[in-house]
N, C-alpha and C positions, 0 to 999 in steps of 0.2 A: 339341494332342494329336495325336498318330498311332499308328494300330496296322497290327500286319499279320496278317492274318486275327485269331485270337481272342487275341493276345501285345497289349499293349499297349505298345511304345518310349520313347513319351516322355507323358507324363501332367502337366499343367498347369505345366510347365517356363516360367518368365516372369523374364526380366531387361530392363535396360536400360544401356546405355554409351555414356557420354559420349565428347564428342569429347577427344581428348588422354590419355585413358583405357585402359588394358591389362586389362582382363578376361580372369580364366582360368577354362576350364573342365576341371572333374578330375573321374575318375570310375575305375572298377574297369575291365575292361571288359568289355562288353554292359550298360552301364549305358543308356547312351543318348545319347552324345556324339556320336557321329559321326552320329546320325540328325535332332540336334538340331542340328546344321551345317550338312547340308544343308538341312532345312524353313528355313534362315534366308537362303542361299544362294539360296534356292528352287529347288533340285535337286529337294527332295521339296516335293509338296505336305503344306499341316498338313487332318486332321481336324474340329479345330476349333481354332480360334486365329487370330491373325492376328501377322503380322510386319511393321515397318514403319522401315527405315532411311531415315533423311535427311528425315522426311515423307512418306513415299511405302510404299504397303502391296507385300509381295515376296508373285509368287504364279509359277508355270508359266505363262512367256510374257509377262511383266512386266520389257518387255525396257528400257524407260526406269528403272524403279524399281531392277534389278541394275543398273545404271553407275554406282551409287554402293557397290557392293561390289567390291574384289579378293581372290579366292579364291586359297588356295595352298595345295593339295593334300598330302598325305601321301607322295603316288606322284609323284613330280616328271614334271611333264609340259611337255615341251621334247623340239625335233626336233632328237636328236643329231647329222646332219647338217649341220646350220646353225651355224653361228658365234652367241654370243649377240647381235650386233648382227642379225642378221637373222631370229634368232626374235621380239626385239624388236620388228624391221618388223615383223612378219607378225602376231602378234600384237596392235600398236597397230594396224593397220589395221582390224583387226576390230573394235576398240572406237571406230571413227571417227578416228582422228589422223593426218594427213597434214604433209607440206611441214616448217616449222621447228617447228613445236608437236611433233612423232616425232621429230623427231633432239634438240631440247630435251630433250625428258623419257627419252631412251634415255641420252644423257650425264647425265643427274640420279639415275637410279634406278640407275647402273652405280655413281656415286660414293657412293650410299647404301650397297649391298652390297658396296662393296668391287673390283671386277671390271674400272674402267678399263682396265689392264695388260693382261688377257686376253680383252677384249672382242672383237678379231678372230678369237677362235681357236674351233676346233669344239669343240662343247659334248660327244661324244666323249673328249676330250682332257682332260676337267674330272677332279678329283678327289669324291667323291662329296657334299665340303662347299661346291663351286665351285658343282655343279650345282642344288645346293639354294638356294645365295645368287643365284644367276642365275633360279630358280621364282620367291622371291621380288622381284626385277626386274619379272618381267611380272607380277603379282599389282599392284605399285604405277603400271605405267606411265602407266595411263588416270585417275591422282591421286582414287583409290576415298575416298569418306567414312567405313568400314568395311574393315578388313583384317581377313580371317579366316586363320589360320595353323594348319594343321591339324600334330602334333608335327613343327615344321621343322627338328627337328633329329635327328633319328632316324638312327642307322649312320653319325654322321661323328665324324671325330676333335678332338680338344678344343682344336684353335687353330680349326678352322674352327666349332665350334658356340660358342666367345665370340664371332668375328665375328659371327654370325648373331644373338647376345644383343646384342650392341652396336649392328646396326643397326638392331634393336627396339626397343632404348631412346632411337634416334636418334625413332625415328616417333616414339613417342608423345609423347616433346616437341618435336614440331612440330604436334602438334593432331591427329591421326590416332586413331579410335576401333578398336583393336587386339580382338578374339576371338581367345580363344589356349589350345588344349589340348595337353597334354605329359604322358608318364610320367615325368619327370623333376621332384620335388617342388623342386628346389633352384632348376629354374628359374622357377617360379610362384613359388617367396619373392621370387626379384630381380625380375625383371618386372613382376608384375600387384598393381596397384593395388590391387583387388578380386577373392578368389574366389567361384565359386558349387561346391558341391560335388557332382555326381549320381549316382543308386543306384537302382536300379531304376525308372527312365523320369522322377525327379523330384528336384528340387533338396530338399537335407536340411539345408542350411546355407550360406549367404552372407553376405558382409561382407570386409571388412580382414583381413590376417593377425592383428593383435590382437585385432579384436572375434571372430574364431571362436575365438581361445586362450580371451578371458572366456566366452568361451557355453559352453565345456565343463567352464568349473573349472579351467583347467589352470595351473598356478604356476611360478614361475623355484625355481631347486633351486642351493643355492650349499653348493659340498663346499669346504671348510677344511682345509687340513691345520698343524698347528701343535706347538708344543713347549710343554709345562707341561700348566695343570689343566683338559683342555675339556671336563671335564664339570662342572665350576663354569661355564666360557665358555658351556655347551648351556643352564645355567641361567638365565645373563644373558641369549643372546641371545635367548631365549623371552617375554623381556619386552617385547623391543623394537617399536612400534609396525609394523605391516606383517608382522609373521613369524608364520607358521602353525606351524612347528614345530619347533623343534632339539634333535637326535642327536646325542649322541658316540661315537665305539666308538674305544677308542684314540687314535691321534693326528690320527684324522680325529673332523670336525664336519659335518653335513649339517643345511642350513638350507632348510625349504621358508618361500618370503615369496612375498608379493603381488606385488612389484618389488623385485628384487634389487637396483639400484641407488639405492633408497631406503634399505633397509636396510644396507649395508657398511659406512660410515661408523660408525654406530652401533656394529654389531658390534666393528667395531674398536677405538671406543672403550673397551668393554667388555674386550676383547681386554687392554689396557694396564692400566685397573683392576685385573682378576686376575691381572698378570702373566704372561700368557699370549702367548707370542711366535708371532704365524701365519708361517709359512715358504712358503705355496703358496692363492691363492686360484682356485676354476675359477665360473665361472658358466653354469649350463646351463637356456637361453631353453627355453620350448618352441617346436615350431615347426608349418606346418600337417600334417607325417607324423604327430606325433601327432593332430591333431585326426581325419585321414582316418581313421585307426585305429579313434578311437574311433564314428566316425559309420559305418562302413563295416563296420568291423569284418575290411578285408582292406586288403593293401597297395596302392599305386596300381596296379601291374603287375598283383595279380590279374585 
C-alpha cells in the first residue's frame, strides 16, 4: 500500500512473475501504475507491503536486492552526448562491470535491440525509436532477473516500436521475468503472458487474455453472410451445441457461441442441409479492450 497524504495510490496491489514471464500491467491513468512501479523498483518506498525479486525484499537503499531489476523508464534516460557504446560504459560501471564482462554484455544487449550498426554514433543522432531501443540496452546490461519497461514504446514510429516488440519477445524466451505497462492494448494481447488490470490504486482483474474474456462473460460473435433461407439457418444454428444465440436479418446471420471455432463446422453443416450457400464468413474474438471496458468502464488512455 501507499498513500500520499489522505489519497490512497495503490491499495493491496499484489502479483507475482515468473521467470521467462511478460506480465502486463494496464490501467486508466492515475490508476496507480506508475506508483506501483516504482514501490517495486524501490524508487518509492511501500506503506505496508513488502516486495521481493529474486529472493531478496526491495526497499530505499537495498542496493544488493535492486541488481536484480533493470529499470526502463518512460523518459528515456541516456547522455545524448555520448555514443551508445559509452553510455553503455558508463552505465555498466555503475552497476559493477568492468574489463571483458562490459564489452561482453555491451555487444550482447546492442544485438538484442537491434543497434550493432549504430553503436558508434551519438545517441543525439538516434531517431526517437533508436533511442528508446538503446534505454532498453542499459536496462538489460547488468543481466537484471526482473525487466521493468515502463510504455517503451510511446511517440516512435511503427518499424521502430515492432523492433522494440520483437526484442521483448526475444527476452522473455530466454528466461527473463518482464513487468510491462503500455496504453497500447494491441500490445499486451502480443506480449504478455498474463494481465493484471488496475483502477483506483487496486487490481480488479488478472489472468490470461482468455481467462479475463470468461470472467466477464464475453463470447466470440460470428456474422455470416449468405445466399438462401438464413432464417431457417438462424434456426438450425441455435441448436447447435456451443451457440448462445443466432439472428438473421436479411442475408446476414449473427451467431453469438461459446468458441466459434467449435461451432462453424456445424453451422456449416446446417448451412448445406437448408440449402443455404454462405458467401462470407467473419469471426470476431473478444479481446482484453473489451474486458478493460467493461471493468473500468473507460478506455486504456483515459
Amino acid at each position: 500500500m501507499r498513500r500520499f497524504g489522505d489519497r490512497v495510490a495503490v491499495d493491496g496491489v499484489s502479483f507475482e512473475i515468473a521467470p521467462g514471464e511478460t506480465y502486463g500491467l494496464l490501467g486508466p491513468n492515475g490508476a496507480g501504475k506508475t506508483t506501483t512501479i516504482s514501490m517495486v523498483a524501490g524508487v518509492l518506498s511501500a506503506d505496508a507491503g513488502t516486495v521481493t525479486v529474486a529472493g531478496r525484499a526491495i526497499g530505499i537503499g537495498a542496493g544488493e536486492a535492486k541488481r536484480a531489476i533493470g529499470l526502463v523508464p518512460q523518459d528515456v534516460a541516456l547522455y545524448e552526448d555520448l555514443t551508445a557504446v559509452e553510455n553503455l560504459r558508463f552505465f555498466g560501471r555503475l552497476q559493477g562491470l568492468t574489463g571483458a564482462r562490459l564489452r561482453t554484455r555491451t555487444a550482447e544487449v546492442l544485438a538484442v535491440v537491434g543497434l550493432e550498426d549504430r553503436a558508434g554514433d551519438r545517441v543525439d543522432s538516434y531517431s526517437g525509436g533508436m533511442r528508446r531501443r538503446a534505454n532498453i540496452a542499459v536496462g538489460l546490461l547488468h543481466d537484471p532477473r526482473l525487466l521493468i519497461l515502463d510504455e517503451p514504446t510511446v511517440g516512435v514510429d511503427p518499424q521502430s516500436r515492432n523492433q522494440i516488440l520483437e526484442s521483448i519477445e526475444t527476452l522473455g524466451g530466454a528466461g527473463l521475468a518482464v513487468l510491462y505497462t503500455t496504453h497500447y492494448m494491441e500490445e499486451a494481447e502480443r506480449l504478455c503472458d498474463r494481465v493484471a488490470i488496475i483502477d483506483q490504486g487496486r487490481i480488479v482483474a488478472e489472468g490470461t487474455r482468455q481467462a479475463l474474456v470468461e470472467q466477464i462473460g464475453e463470447h466470440d460473435r460470428v456474422v455470416i453472410e449468405a445466399d438462401g433461407d438464413t432464417s431457417e439457418l438462424a434456426t438450425r444454428a441455435g441448436r447447435v451445441s456451443g451457440v448462445i444465440s443466432a439472428r438473421a436479418t436479411g442475408p446476414r446471420m449473427e451467431v453469438l457461441a461459446e468458441r466459434a471455432g467449435r461451432v462453424l463446422a456445424p453451422i456449416v453443416g446446417e448451412a448445406e442441409s437448408a440449402g443455404v450457400q454462405i458467401t462470407s464468413v467473419e469471426v470476431r474474438e473478444p479481446d482484453l479492450e473489451a474486458v478493460f471496458l467493461h471493468l473500468t468502464g473507460k478506455a486504456l488512455r483515459d
